[in-house]
C-alpha positions as CSV (number, residue, x, y, z in Angstrom):
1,X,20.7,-22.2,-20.9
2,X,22.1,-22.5,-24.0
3,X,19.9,-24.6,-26.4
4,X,22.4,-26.2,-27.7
5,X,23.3,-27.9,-24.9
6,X,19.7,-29.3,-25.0
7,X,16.6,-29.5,-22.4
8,X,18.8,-31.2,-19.7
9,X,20.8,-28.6,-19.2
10,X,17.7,-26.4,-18.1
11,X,18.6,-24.0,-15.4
12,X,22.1,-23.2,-16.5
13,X,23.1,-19.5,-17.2
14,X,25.2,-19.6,-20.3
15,X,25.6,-17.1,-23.0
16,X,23.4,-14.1,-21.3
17,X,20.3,-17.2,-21.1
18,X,18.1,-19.0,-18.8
19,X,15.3,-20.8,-18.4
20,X,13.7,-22.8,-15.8
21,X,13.6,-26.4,-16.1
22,X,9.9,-26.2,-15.0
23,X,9.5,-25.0,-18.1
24,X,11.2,-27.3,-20.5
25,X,8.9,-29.8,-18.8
26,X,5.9,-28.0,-19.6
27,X,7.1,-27.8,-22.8
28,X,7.1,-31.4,-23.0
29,X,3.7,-31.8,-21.4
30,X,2.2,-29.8,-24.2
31,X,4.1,-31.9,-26.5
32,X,2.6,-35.0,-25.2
33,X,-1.1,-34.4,-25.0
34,X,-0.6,-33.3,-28.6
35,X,1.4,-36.5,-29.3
36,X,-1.5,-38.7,-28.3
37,X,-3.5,-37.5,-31.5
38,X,-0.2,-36.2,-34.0
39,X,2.9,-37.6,-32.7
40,X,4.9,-35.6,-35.7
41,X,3.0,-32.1,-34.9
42,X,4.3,-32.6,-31.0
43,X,7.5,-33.3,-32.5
44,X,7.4,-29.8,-35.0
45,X,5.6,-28.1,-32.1
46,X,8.7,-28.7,-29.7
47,X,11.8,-28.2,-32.1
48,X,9.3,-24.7,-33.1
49,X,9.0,-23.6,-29.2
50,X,13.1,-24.3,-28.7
51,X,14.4,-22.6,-31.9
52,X,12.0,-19.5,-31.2
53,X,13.1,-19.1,-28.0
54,X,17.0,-19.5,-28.9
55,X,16.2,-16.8,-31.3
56,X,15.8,-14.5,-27.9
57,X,19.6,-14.6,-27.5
58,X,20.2,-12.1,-30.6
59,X,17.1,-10.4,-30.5
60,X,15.9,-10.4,-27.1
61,X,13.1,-7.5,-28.1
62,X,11.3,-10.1,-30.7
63,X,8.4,-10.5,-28.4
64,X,5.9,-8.5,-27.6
65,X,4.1,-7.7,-24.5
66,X,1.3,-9.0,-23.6
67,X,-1.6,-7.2,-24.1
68,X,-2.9,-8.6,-20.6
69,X,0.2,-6.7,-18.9
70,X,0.4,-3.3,-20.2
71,X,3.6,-1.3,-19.8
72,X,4.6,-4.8,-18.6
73,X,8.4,-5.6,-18.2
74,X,7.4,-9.1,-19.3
75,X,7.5,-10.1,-22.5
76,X,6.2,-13.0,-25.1
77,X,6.3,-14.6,-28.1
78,X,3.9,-17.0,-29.9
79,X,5.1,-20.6,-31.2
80,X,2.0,-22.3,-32.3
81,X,-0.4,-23.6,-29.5
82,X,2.5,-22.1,-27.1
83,X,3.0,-18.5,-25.4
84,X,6.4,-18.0,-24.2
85,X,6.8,-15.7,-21.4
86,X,10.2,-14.1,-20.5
87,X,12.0,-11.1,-19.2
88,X,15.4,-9.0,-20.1
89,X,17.3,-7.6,-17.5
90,X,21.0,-6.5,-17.7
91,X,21.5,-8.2,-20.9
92,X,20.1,-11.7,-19.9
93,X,16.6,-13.2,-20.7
94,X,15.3,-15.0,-18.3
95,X,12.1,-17.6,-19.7
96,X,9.8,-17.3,-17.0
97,X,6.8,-19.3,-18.2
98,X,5.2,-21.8,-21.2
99,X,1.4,-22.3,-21.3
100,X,-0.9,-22.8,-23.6
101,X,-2.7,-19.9,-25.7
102,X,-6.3,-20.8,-24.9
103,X,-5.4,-20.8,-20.9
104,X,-5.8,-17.1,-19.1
105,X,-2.9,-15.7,-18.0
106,X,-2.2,-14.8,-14.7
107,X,0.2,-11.9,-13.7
108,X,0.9,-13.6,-10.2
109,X,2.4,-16.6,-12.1
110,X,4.6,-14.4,-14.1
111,X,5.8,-12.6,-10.7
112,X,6.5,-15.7,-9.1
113,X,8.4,-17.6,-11.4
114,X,10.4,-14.6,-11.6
115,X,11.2,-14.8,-8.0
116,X,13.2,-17.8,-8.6
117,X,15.1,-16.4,-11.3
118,X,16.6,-13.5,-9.5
């Protein structure tokens, strides 16, 4: 997906870049439980989370890997309350998963929601 096109067009492979529209949706659900106390720092949150992530097109080796996975071939970056879990593989990156940074992670969820992308 190209961010450009905007969240809706989750799921489409465009310029070397997905992402699941599962995603974009938890995104969103972050946003709004945020919302309910600071409608403008849901707001920032979300345009931070999409303009990070649309930085992975040009540098897809910003992230780092999580120090849960270990010689991982997952990667993430941070964006405020947000972790941001993706993959590269044959010059695509592929957003696998958006939680929270207080929430555990769980390798299982990683491997499944890259399932779907391959």
């Amino acid at each position: 997906m190209t961010f450009d096109d905007g969240p809706h067009a989750a799921g489409r492979d465009s310029n070397n870049f997905t992402i699941q529209a599962l995603e974009v949706l938890r995104v969103n659900e972050i946003a709004e439980y945020i919302a309910l106390d600071e409608l403008n720092a849901a707001r920032r949150l979300v345009k931070k989370v999409f303009s990070s992530v649309k930085r992975l097109k040009q540098f897809p080796e910003l992230g780092r890997i999580p120090p849960e996975l270990d010689c991982s071939k997952y990667r993430e970056i941070i964006v405020g309350l947000c972790r941001v879990f993706y993959r590269v593989e044959q010059s695509k990156v592929y957003i696998l998963y958006v939680m929270r940074g207080e929430r555990q992670l769980r390798k299982y969820s990683l491997d499944e929601r890259a399932q779907g992308n391959s």
